[in-house]
N, C-alpha and C positions, 0 to 999 in steps of 0.2 A: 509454527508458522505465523500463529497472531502475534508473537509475540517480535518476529523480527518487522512485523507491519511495525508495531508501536512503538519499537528501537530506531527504526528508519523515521520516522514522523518524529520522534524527540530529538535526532543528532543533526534534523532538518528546520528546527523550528528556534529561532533566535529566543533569548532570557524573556520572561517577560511575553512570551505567548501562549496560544492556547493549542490545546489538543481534547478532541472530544470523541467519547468512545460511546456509541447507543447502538440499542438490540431492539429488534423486530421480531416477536414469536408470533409465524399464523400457522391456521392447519395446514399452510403446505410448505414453508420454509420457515428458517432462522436465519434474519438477516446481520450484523454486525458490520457498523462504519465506523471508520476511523477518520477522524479530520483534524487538517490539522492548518495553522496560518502562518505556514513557513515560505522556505524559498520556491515551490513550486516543481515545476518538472516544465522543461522545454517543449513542443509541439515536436520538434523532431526528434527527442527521447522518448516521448510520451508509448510507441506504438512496439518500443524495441524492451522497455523494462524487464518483462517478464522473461528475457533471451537469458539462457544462460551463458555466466560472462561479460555479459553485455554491463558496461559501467557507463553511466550518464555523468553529462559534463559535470554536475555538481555533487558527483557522488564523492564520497569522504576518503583520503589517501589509501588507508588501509583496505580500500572495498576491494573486492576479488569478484564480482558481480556473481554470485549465487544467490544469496538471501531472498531474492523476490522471485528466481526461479522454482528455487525450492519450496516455497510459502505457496506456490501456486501449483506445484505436485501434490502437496500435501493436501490441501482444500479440494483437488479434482477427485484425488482417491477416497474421500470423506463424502462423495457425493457434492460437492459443492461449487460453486465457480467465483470468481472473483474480475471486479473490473476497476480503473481508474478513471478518476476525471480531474483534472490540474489546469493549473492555470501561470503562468512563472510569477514570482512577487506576490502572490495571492495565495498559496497553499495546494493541498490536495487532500482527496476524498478517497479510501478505496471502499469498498461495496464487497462483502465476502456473505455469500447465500448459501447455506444448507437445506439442501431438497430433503423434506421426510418420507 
C-alpha cells in the first residue's frame, strides 16, 4: 500500500523534483507522509481518488484506478486511516496514521 503511495508521487513528479517521506512515532499513533512537488491532483478529483476505478484526469495511460483504493483497504484493516491534501501545479501530501 505505501508503496503504490510512493509509485504514484514518483510517476507524478517531473526530473528534477522532490519527494519527501517522514514518520511520526507517538504513544498513540505512527504517522507517515509522503509529499511530493508534482502535478497535483484537481479539486474535482481530489474527493473521488480513493473510489475504486475511479482514474483522475492526470492519472498515467496504463492506470486502471485501483492502486489508491486498495492502499486505503489495506491501511483501514491495519488499523489505520489515510487522507489527502493537493493542490494542482503544486503537489500533494498524503497523511497515513496507524492507531496503537
Amino acid at each position: 500500500s505505501l508503496s503504490n503511495i510512493i509509485k504514484n508521487a514518483y510517476e507524478h513528479t517531473p526530473k528534477g523534483g522532490t519527494i519527501e517521506i517522514a514518520s511520526l512515532d507517538t504513544p498513540i499513533y505512527t504517522e507517515l507522509s509522503i509529499k511530493d512537488n508534482g502535478c497535483g491532483i484537481s479539486k474535482k478529483d481530489l474527493p473521488h481518488i480513493f473510489e475504486r476505478f475511479y482514474k483522475a484526469k492526470n492519472s498515467s495511460e496504463d492506470s486502471i484506478g485501483i492502486g489508491l483504493s486498495l492502499s486505503k483497504a489495506i491501511i483501514e484493516k491495519n488499523n489505520g486511516y489515510i487522507k489527502v491534501d493537493s493542490e494542482l501545479e503544486k503537489g500533494s501530501t498524503f497523511e497515513i496514521k496507524y492507531m496503537k
